[in-house]
C-alpha positions as CSV (number, residue, x, y, z in Angstrom):
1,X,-31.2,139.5,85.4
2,X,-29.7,140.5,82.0
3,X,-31.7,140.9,79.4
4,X,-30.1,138.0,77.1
5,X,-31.0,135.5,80.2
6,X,-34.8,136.5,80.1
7,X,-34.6,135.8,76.4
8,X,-33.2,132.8,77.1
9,X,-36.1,131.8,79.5
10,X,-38.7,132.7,77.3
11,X,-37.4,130.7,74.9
12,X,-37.8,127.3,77.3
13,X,-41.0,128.6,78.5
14,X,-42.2,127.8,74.3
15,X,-40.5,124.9,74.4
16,X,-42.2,123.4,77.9
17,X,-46.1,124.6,77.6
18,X,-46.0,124.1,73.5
19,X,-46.0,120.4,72.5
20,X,-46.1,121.7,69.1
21,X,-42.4,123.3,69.9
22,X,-39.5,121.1,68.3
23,X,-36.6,123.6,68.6
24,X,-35.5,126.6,70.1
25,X,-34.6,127.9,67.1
26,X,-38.3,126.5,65.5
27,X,-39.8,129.0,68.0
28,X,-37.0,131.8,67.7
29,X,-38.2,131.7,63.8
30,X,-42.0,130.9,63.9
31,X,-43.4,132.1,67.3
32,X,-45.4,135.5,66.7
33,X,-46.1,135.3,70.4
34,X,-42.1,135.4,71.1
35,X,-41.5,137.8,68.3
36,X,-44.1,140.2,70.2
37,X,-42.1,139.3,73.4
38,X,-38.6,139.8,72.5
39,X,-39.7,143.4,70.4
40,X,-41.2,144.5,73.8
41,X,-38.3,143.3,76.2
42,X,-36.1,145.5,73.9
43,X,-38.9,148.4,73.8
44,X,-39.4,148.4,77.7
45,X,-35.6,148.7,77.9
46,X,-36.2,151.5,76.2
47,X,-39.1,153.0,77.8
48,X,-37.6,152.3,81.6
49,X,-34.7,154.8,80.5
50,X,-37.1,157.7,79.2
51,X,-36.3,157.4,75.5
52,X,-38.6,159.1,73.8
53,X,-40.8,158.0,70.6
54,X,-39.0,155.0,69.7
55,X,-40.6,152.7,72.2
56,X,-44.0,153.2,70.8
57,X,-43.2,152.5,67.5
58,X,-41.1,149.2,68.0
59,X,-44.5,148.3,69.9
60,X,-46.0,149.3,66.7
61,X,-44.2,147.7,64.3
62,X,-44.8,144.5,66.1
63,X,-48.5,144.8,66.7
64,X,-48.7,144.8,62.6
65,X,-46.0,142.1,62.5
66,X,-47.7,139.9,64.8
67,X,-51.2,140.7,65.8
68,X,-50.3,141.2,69.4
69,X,-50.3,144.9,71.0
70,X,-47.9,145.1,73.9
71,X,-47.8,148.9,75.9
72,X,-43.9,149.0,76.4
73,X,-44.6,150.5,79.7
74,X,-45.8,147.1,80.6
75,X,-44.1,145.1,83.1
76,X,-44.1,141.4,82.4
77,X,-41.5,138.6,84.4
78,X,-39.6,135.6,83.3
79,X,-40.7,132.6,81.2
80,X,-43.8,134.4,79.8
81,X,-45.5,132.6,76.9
82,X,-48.1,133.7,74.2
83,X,-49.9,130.8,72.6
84,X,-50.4,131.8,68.8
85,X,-51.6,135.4,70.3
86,X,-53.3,136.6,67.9
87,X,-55.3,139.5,68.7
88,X,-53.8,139.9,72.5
89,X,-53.8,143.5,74.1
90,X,-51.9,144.3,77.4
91,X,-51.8,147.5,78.4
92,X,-49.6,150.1,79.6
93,X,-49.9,149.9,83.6
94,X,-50.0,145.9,83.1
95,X,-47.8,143.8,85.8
96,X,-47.4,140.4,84.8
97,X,-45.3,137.5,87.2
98,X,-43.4,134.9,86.0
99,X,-44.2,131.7,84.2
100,X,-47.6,133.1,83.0
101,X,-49.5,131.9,79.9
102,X,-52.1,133.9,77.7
103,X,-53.7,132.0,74.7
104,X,-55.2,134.2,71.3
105,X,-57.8,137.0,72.0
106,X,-56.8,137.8,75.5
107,X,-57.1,141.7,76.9
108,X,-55.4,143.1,80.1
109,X,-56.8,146.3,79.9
110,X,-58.7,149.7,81.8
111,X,-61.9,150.2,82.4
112,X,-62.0,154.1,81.1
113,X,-60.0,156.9,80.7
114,X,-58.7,157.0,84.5
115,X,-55.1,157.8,85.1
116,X,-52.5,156.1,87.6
117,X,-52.5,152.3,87.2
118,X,-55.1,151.1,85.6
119,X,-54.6,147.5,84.4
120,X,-54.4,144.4,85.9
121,X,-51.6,142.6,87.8
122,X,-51.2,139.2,87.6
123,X,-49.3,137.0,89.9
124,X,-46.9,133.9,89.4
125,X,-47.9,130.9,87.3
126,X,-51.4,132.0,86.2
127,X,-52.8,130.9,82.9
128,X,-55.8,133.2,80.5
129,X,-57.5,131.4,78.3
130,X,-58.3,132.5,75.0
131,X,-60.7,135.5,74.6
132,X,-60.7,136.5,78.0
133,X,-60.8,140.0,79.3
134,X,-59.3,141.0,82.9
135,X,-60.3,144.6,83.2
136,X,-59.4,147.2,85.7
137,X,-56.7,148.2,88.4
138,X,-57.1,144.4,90.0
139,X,-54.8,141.5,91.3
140,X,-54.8,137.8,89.9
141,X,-53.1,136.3,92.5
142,X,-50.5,133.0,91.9
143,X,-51.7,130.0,90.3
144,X,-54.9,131.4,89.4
145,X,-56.8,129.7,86.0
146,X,-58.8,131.8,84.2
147,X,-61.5,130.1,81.5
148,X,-62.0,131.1,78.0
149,X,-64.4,133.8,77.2
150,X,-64.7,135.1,80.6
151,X,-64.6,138.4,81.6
152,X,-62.9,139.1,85.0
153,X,-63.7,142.8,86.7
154,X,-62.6,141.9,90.3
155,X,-59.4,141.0,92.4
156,X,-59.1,136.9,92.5
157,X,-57.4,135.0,95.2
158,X,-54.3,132.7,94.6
159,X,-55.2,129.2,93.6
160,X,-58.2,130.0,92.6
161,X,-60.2,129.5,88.9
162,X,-62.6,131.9,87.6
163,X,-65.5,131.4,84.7
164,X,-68.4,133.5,83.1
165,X,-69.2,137.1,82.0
166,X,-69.1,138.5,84.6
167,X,-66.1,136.3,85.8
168,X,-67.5,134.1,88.6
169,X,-64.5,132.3,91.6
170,X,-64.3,128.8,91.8
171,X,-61.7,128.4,94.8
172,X,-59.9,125.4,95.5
173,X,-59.4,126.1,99.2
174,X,-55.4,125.5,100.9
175,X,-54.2,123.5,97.9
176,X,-52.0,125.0,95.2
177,X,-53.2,123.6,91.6
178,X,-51.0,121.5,90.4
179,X,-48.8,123.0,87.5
180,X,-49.5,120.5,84.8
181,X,-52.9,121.2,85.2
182,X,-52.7,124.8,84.6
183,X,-54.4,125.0,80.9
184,X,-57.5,126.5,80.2
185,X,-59.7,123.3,79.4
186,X,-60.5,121.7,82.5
187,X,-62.4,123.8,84.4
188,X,-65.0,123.1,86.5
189,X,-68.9,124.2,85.5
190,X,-70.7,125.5,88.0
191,X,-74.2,125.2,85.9
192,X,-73.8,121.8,85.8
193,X,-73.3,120.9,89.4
194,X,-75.7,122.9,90.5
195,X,-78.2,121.5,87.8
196,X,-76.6,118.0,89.2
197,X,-77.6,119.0,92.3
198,X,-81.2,120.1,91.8
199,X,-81.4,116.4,90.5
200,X,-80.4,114.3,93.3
201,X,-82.9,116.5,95.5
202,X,-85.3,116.0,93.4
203,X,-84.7,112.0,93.3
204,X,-84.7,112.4,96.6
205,X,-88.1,114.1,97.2
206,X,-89.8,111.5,94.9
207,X,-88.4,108.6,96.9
208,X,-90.1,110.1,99.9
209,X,-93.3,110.8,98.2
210,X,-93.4,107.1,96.9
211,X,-93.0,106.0,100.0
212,X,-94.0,108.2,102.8
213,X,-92.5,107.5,106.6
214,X,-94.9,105.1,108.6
215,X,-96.6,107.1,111.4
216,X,-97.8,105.2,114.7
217,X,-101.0,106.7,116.9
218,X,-104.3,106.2,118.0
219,X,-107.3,106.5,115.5
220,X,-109.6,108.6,116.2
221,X,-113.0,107.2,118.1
């Protein structure tokens, strides 16, 4: 795929998960997120053929431009979108699929100071919501929401959401999520449904103290 086509892709990907997005050329001007995107496509291209030095400071020049810090050794597919972005860090071992979302704050980075690869790979269609953290050499698999805030340290399954510090798996068993539902808002709270829980057994323990089963048998002579 040439490098104009991506471009091109990332472009639409603005214009379909942005309702704020009018124009191409609205997003080609104003979109920090695709300005961070477009300087790193050109700085990877770089990087992938061993030029020295200049990668790193095209990544550097946009990290001050924009507010987003993209490792040009970072892998990322087609139809990738940053939402505003502010404050997003992927690092360099990073592998990102396509049509993936990130929203402001969000940090694909190590753990320490281990070699090798040492971020995260995400899989196809996944959306981080703003603030999260997804630490470590683990897989996100495809279709995989992940909520605001939360802080993910372990491999996640494929149609799957996560939630909390430390990120906790909420899977939705043999069915894909649908792709219009992939945002970061309408996740599912675990607290709650087990505090829902708790009260239907404890409705249901009153009701059987209020009125206690009817027992026959002999009285005692």
């Amino acid at each position: 795929m040439t490098l104009l086509k991506t471009i091109s892709q990332d472009l639409q990907a603005a214009l379909e998960r942005d309702p704020a997005a009018r124009s191409r050329l609205e997003v080609l001007l104003t979109y920090a997120g695709f300005h961070a995107l477009l300087a790193h496509r050109l700085a990877h291209w770089l990087w992938c053929r061993r030029i020295p030095l200049l990668p790193r400071l095209i990544a550097h020049v946009a990290r001050w431009l924009t507010g987003i810090e993209i490792h040009p050794g970072a892998k990322i597919g087609k139809g990738f979108f940053i939402d505003h972005g502010m404050g997003v860090v992927i690092g360099e071992t990073t592998e990102i699929g396509d049509y993936v979302t990130l929203f402001q704050g969000v940090t694909l980075g190590g753990t320490g100071k281990e070699r090798g690869k040492r971020h995260p790979t995400l899989g196809n269609h996944v959306v981080v919501g703003a603030g999260a953290k997804v630490l470590g050499n683990i897989r996100i698999g495809d279709f995989v929401k992940i909520g605001a805030n939360s802080v993910v340290l372990r491999s996640v399954p494929s149609n799957s959401t996560v939630i909390g510090i430390p990120g906790k798996v909420i899977k939705t068993v043999g069915v894909r999520v649908p792709e219009e539902s992939m945002d970061h808002i309408n996740l599912p709270d675990p607290i709650a449904e087990r505090f829902d829980a708790i009260e239907r057994e404890l409705i249901e323990l009153r009701k059987q103290l209020e009125n206690p089963p009817n027992h026959t048998g002999t009285s005692p002579s």
